[in-house]
C-alpha positions, -999 to 999 in steps of 0.1 A, spaced: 0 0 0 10 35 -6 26 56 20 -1 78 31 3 109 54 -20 138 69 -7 158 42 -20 133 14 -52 142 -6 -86 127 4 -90 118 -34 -48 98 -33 -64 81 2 -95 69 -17 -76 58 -49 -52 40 -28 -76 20 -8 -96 11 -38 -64 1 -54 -57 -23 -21 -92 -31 -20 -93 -48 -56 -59 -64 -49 -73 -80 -17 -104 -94 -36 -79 -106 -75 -60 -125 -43 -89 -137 -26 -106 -147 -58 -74 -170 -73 -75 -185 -38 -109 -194 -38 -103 -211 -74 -75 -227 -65 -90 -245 -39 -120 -251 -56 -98 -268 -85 -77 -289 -57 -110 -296 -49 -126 -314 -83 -94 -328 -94 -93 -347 -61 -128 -360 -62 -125 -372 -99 -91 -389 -87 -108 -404 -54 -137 -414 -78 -117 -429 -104 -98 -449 -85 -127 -463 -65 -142 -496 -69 -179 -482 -81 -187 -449 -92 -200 -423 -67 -228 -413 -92 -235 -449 -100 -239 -459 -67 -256 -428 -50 -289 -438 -51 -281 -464 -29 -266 -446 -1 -296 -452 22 -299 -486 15 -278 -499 42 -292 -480 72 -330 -487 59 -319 -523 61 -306 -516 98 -338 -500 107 -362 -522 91 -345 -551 107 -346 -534 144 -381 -527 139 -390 -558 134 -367 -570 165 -375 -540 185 -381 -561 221 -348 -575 216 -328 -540 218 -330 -542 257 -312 -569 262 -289 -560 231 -280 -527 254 -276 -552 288 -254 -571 266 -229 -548 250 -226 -526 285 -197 -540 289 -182 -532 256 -194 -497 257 -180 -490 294 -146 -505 279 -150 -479 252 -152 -452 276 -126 -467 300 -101 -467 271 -110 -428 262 -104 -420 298 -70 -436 307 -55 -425 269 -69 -384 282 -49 -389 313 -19 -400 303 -17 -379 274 -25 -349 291 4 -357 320 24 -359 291 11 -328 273 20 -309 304 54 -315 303 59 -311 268 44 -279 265 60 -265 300 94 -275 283 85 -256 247 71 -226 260 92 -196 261 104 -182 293 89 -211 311 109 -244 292 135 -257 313 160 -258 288 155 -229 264 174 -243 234 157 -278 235 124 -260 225 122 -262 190 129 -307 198 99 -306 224 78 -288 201 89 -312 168 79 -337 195 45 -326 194 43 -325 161 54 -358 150 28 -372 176 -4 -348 168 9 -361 133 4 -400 139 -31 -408 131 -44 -429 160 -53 -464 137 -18 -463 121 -3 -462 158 -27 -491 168 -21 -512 138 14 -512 147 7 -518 185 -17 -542 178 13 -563 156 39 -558 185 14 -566 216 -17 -582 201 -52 -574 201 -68 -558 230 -76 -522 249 -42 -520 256 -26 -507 216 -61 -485 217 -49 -465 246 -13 -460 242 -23 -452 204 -52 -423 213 -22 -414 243 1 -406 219 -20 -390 196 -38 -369 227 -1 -357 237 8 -341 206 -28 -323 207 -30 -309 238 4 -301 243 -6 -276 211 -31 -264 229 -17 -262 261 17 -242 251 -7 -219 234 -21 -215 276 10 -211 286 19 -183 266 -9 -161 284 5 -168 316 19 -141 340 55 -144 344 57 -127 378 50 -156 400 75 -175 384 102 -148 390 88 -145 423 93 -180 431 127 -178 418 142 -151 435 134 -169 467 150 -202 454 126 -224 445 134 -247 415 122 -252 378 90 -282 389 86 -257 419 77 -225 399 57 -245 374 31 -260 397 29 -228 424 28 -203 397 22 -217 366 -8 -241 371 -30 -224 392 -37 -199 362 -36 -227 335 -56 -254 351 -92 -242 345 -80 -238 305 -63 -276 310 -89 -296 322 -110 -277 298 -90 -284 269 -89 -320 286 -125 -325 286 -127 -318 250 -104 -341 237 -119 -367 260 -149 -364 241 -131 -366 208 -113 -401 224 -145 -418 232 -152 -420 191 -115 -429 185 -120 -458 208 -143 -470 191 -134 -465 156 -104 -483 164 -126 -514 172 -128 -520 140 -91 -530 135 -92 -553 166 -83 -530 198 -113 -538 213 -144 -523 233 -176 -520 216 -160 -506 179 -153 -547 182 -184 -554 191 -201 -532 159 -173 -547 136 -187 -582 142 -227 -571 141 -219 -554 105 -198 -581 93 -224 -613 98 -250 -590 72 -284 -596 78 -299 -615 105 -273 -590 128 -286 -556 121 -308 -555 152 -273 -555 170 -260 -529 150 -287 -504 157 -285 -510 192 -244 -509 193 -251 -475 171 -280 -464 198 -257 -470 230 -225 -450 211 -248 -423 201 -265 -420 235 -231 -423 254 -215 -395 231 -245 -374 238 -244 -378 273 -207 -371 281 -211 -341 257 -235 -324 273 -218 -331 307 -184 -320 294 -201 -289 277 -215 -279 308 -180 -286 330 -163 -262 303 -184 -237 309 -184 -234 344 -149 -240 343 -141 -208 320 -167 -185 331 -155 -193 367 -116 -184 356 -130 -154 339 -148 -142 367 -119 -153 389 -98 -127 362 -123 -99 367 -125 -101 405 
């Protein structure tokens, strides 16, 4: 843009927004076009390289879940004791999502205390901590378990350490972005009266931090719960297992499926309202903590 000062014309000002104006809108216009052409050419790939065509077969993209419902209707007394049954798939799910948010947060508090600037305990390792992060946020969850799965077997086990990993890299993004808001001066309170590095984290770091934490915390928790059970499917157990097996017998086991799907959606629901609720008590209450 033009240098513009008080001296300048009201008619040079005018030009020379216009002029930054159309420039702003040619840009955003090639980037919409770009993106829209990324776009098609990646769907005609995807589409090409598929086993049917997505036109050929779109008229039949209710036909599966009409066959789930039709068969659950007709079965519909039997869904009670499908929910009694898979319980214990389903709290399996949820136990899995709970231990993986744990650890991975522990972990994402470390990692982002030691990449943050003028908090990390050594200053010139933070670009490796925060490469750390990235490699892990990078790792999709299934490809972690897959491997797991190969070294240790199937089970909950490769589903937890998997979403763990993958939850470490997240919220120690998230969390270093926290950290940054932070007020240094109880830190270099703490330290001019000797205390050490662990010290000045947790008495003047985490008192301000831990209502954005857990909040942060009880979001990815919620993402977890459907990563446990999409990871099911590849043999790391809990009730993605469960709906694996219902979908794979075809007919005969679709009443199972609808309840499997009924007791996911309803658990899903539950914990986000609950968590939704917890995150807003828990900012509001830091705000207000702020103001007073």
């Amino acid at each position: 843009m033009a240098d513009i000062s008080a001296h300048t014309p009201t008619s040079e000002i005018r030009s020379a927004y216009l002029e930054m104006t159309h420039r702003k809108r040619l840009y955003s216009g090639l980037m919409l076009a770009v993106f829209v052409a990324l776009m098609v050419s990646g769907f005609v790939l995807a589409d090409d390289r598929n086993a049917g065509g997505f036109w050929s077969g779109l008229h039949r993209l209710f036909d599966f879940p009409a066959e789930v419902l039709s068969e659950a209707s007709e079965k519909l007394t039997d869904l009670p004791a499908h929910f009694v049954h898979f319980l214990p798939s389903l709290i399996e799910t949820v136990n899995i999502a709970a231990a993986s948010t744990l650890f991975g947060a522990m972990i994402a508090i470390v990692l982002s205390l030691l990449s943050t600037r003028g908090l990390a305990r050594w200053p010139r390792l933070i670009p490796v901590f925060r490469r750390i992060m990235d490699i892990t946020r990078a790792m999709p969850e299934i490809v972690v378990a897959l491997v797991l799965i190969f070294v240790l077997g199937g089970g909950p086990v490769p589903a937890m350490i998997a979403i763990a990993f993958h939850t470490a890299g997240a919220l120690g993004k998230l969390f270093s972005e926290v950290n940054e808001n932070a007020s240094l001066k109880p830190v270099e309170g703490l330290q001019s009266v000797g205390a050490g590095w662990i010290q000045r984290m947790v008495l003047g770091i985490m008192p301000q931090v831990a209502p954005n934490y857990l909040s942060y915390a009880l979001l990815r928790f919620e993402i977890n719960i459907r990563a446990s059970a999409i990871l099911g499917f590849v043999g790391a157990g809990g009730i993605g297992y469960d709906l694996k097996n219902a979908m794979s017998w075809g007919k005969g086991q679709y009443d199972e499926a609808a309840a499997i799907f009924l007791l996911l959606f309803g658990t899903i629901v539950i914990v986000d309202q609950i968590s939704s609720a917890l995150r807003d008590r828990l900012t509001h209450g830091a705000r207000l903590e702020a103001t007073l």
